[in-house]
N, C-alpha and C positions, 0 to 999 in steps of 0.2 A: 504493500500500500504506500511506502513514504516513499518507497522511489518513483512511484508514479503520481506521486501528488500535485496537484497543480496550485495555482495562486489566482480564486477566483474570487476579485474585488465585488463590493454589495452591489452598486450603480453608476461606475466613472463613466465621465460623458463621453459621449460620440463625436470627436471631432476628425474630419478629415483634412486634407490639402486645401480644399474648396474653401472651408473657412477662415483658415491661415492663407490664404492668397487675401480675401476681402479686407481682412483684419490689415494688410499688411498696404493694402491699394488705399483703405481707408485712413491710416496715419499717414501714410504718403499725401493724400489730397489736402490736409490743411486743417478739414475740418473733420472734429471730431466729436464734438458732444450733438445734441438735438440737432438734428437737420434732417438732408434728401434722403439716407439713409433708416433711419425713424420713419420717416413719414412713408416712402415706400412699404416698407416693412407691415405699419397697420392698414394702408391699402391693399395689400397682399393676404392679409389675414383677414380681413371683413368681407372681401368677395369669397373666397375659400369658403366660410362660417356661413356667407349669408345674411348681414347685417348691414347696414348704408354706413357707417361710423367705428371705427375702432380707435381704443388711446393706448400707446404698450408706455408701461412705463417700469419703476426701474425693481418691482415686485409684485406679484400679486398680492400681498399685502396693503400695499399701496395703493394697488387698482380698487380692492376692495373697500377700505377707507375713504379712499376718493367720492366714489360713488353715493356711500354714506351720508358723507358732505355734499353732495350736489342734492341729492331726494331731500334734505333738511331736515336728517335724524341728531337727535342731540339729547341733553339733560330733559329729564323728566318720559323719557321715550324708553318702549322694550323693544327687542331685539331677541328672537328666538335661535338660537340654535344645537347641537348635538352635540351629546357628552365626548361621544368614540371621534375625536379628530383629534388634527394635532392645532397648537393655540392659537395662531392666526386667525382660524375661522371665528373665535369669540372676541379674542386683543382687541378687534378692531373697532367692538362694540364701545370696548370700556376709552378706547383714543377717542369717541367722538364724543364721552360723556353720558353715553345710553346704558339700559339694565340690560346685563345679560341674563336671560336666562335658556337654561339648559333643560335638552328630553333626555330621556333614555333613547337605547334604540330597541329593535325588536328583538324577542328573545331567540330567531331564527336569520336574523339579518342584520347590516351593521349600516342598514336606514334607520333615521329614526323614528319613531313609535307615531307613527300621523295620528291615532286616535287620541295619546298623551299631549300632543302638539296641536291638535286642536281642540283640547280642553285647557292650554295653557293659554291660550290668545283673548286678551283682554282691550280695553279701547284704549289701552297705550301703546299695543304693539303697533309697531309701524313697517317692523322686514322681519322674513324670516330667511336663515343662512341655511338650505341643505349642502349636502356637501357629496360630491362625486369621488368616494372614497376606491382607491385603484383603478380609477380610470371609468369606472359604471355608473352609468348614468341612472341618477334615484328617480322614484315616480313623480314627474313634474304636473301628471294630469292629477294625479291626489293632491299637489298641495296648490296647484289653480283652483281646485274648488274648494277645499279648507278658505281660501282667502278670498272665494265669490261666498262661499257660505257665512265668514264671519264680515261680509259688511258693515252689515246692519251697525255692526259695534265701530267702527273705522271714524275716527275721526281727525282727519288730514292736519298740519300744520306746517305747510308749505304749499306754494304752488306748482311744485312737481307730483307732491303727494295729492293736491287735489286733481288735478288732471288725472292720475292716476285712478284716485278713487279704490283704491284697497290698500293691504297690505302688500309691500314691493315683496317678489322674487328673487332674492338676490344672492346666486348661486357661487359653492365656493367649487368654481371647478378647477382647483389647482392638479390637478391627475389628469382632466378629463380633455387637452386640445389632444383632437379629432375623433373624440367619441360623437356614435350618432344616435337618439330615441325617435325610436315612429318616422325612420328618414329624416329625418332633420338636424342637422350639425348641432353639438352642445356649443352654446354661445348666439343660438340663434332662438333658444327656445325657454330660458327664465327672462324675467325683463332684466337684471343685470347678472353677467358672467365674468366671473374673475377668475384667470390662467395665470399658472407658475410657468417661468423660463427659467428657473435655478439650475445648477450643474448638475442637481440628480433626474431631472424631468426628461421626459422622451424628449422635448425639444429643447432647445437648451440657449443662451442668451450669454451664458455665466450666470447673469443675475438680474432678473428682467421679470417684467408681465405682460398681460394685453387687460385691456377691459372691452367687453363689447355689451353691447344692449340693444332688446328691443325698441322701435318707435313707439312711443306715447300717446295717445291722441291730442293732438291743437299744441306739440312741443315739439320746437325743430332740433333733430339732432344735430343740426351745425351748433346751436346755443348748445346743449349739452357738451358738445366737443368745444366748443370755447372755453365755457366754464371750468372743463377738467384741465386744461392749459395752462387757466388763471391758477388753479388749484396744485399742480404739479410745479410749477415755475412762479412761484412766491408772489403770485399776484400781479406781478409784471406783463402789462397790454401787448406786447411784444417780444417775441423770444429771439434767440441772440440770428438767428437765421432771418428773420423779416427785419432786427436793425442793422442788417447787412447792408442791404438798400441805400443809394446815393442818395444822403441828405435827410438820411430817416433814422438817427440817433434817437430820437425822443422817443420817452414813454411814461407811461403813469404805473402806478401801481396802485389797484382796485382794494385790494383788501391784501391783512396779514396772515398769507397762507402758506405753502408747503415747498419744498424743495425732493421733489421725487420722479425726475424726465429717466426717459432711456436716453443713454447717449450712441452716436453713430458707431462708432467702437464696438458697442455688444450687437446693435441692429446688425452693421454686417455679420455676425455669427449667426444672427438669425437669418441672416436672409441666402444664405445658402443651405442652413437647416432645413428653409421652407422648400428650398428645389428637392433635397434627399428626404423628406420625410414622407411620402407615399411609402417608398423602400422599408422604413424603418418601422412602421405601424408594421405591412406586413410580417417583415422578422419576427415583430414579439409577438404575432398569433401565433407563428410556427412553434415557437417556443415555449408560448403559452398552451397548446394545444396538445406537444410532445408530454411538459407535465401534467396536466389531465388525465392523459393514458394512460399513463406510471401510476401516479398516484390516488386518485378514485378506487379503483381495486382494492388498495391496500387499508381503505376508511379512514384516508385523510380527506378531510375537508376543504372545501376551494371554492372558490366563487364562481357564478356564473358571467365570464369575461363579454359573449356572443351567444345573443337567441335571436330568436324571428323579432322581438321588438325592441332589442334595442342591440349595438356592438361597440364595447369598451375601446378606448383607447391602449390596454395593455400595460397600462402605467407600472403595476405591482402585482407579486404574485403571493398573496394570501393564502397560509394555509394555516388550521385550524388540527392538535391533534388530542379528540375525543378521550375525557376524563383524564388526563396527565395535571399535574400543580403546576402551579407557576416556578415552581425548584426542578422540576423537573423539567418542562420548556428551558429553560435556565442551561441545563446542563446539554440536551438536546443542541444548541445553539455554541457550546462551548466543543462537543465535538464535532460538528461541523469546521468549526473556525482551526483544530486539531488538522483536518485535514483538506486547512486550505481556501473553506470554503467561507464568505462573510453573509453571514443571517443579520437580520433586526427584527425587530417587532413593531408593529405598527395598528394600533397607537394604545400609550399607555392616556386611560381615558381622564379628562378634564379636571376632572376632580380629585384625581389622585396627586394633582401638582401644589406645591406649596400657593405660588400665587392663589389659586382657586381654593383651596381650603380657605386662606384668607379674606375671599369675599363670602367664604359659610357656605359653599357645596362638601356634599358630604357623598363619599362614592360608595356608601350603604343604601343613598337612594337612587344609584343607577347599578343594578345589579345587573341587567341586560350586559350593558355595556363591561362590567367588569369581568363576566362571565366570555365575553369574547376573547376581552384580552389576554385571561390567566392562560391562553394556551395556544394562545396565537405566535404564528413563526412565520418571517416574509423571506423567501429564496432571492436570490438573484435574480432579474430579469431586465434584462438589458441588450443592447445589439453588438457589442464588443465579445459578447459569448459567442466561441465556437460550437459549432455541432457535437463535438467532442468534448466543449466544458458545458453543455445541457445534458452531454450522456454522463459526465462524472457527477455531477452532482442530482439528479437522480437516481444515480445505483448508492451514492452513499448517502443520501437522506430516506432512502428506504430500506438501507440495512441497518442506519442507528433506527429510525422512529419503531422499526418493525419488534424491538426490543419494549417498547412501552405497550403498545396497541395490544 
């Protein structure tokens, strides 16, 4: 065995020559933060998705926060979302000053609980966050009608939110660019969607996002895409690319807001990601598909990546092994890394974090969720794996788990 071991990293990115040419054309040309770069990039991504408007900026964190701030959630406002993620999906509640509150998920799935989540919604909620956990797109037709059904309660405090007229949609789909539900791109189907470009994501930026969203009714997404501008770029009526312009130095600055652009720097990494990633989706089905075979047989547990109604973007590959302790996942993950191979876990759920103990969650009230995680294990899945490092670490995640099961 340790002579034939190999060295197979959790999720380093996929970069090619392709990239490293753009990156290298792009410090060559002069400019380098927000520009032609950027701006191609989200016009690239909004026809792709589906959407008249896209804003990438320099996380989906940020994208997500942003957005926040443009619908006009704030103090005195709830914000619903799920125990099992990791903290971005909620952080960004408590950045704008809103109550987070937390579901469970289901006791068979790592959605969360829509019947607890529409008994949670009161006339302060104003957005609820689901979240596209490994890349699968959650039931966005159950939680459109949770939010036509709790109208009645809805009481706007803004005029996005009034136009609106419900509770926003506003999806954390950091896993999920190029998953599709019911045919339709994710990003084209909550009214806002927020994508990670981090080094560990199928697509990758270094460190980046996009935001995209549905039209409104009687709201131009040109003003939307303004606003998020104003909002990314400190307020400043102009960004450094329009005071390029002969004789167009001036600008004002509207409000005291944020510092969070993509610069052209990462856009070219993405924007050769976006010519390779058809490629790259398909790899991790193959990949995804080859563990399936393997492992279903043997009563490990896995998500459902692709059915007739919806198909994942592939992002992680989840697996669950039935009645094991978390000491025991534990060491499952320590022989793996023995030979070679890097496991995680994903996610250890909200309430077991210090911060959120300290706003008074207690993960005795989300037993769902804790019950996924005590025994949850995430493999490798990535497009730098060879054929031969999906055969090793299959044959050795099913000779150690075959010892528990």
């Amino acid at each position: 065995m340790l002579d034939n071991r190999r060295n197979i990293p959790f999720s380093p990115p996929d970069i090619s020559d392709l990239e490293i040419a753009e990156v290298v054309a792009t410090l060559q040309s002069g400019w380098i933060t927000t520009g032609p770069r950027t701006k191609q990039l989200e016009k690239n991504i909004a026809e792709w998705i589906g959407t008249e408007k896209c804003v990438c900026l320099n996380s989906q964190t940020a994208c997500a926060e942003m957005a926040l701030h443009v619908m006009g959630i704030g103090p005195g406002d709830e914000v619903i979302t799920c125990a099992y993620t990791y903290t971005a999906s909620a952080s960004v509640i408590a950045h704008v000053g809103a109550k987070i509150v937390l579901i469970d998920t289901q006791p068979d799935s790592l959605e969360m609980d829509y019947a607890a989540l529409e008994e949670a919604v009161t006339e302060k909620t104003k957005a609820i966050i689901p979240i596209d956990i490994a890349g699968i797109p959650c039931d966005y037709d159950r939680l459109f009608a949770i939010a036509e059904k709790k109208k009645h309660l809805f009481k706007p405090n803004s005029p996005l939110q009034s136009a609106l007229g419900r509770i926003a949609i506003m999806a954390d789909t950091a896993h999920a660019f190029g998953a599709s539900r019911n045919g339709k791109m994710i990003g084209s189907v909550a009214d806002f969607s927020s994508f990670s470009f981090h080094a560990v994501k199928n697509f990758t930026t270094a460190e980046g996002g996009a935001l995209t969203w549905n039209t409104i009714p009687g709201v131009s997404n040109e003003d939307i895409y303004k606003k998020l501008q104003l909002l990314s770029l400190h307020g400043q009526s102009k960004d450094a690319l329009a005071k390029t312009k002969l004789g167009s130095w001036e600008y004002d600055i509207v409000g005291t807001y944020y510092k969070c652009n993509m610069t052209d720097v990462t856009a070219a990494i993405g924007l050769k990601q976006f010519e390779r990633y058809p490629g790259l989706l398909a790899r991790r089905k193959q990949i995804i598909e080859r563990y399936d075979a393997a492992f279903k047989p043997l009563g490990i547990r896995v998500l459902p990546h692709y059915t007739d109604t919806w198909q994942s973007s592939g992002h992680l590959y989840l697996t669950r092994i039935p009645g094991i302790t978390d000491e025991q996942r534990n060491e499952i993950i320590v022989k793996m890394a023995e030979r070679g191979i890097a496991c995680n876990v994903h996610y250890k759920p909200l309430p077991m974090h210090t911060a959120y103990k300290n706003l008074g969650f207690d993960i005795a009230d989300y037993p769902n969720a804790y019950n996924h995680f005590v025994n949850e294990i995430t493999l490798p899945l990535h497009t730098c794996l060879t054929d031969e490092d999906v055969e090793y670490v299959i044959e050795n995640y099913a000779e150690i788990v075959k010892e528990y099961i």
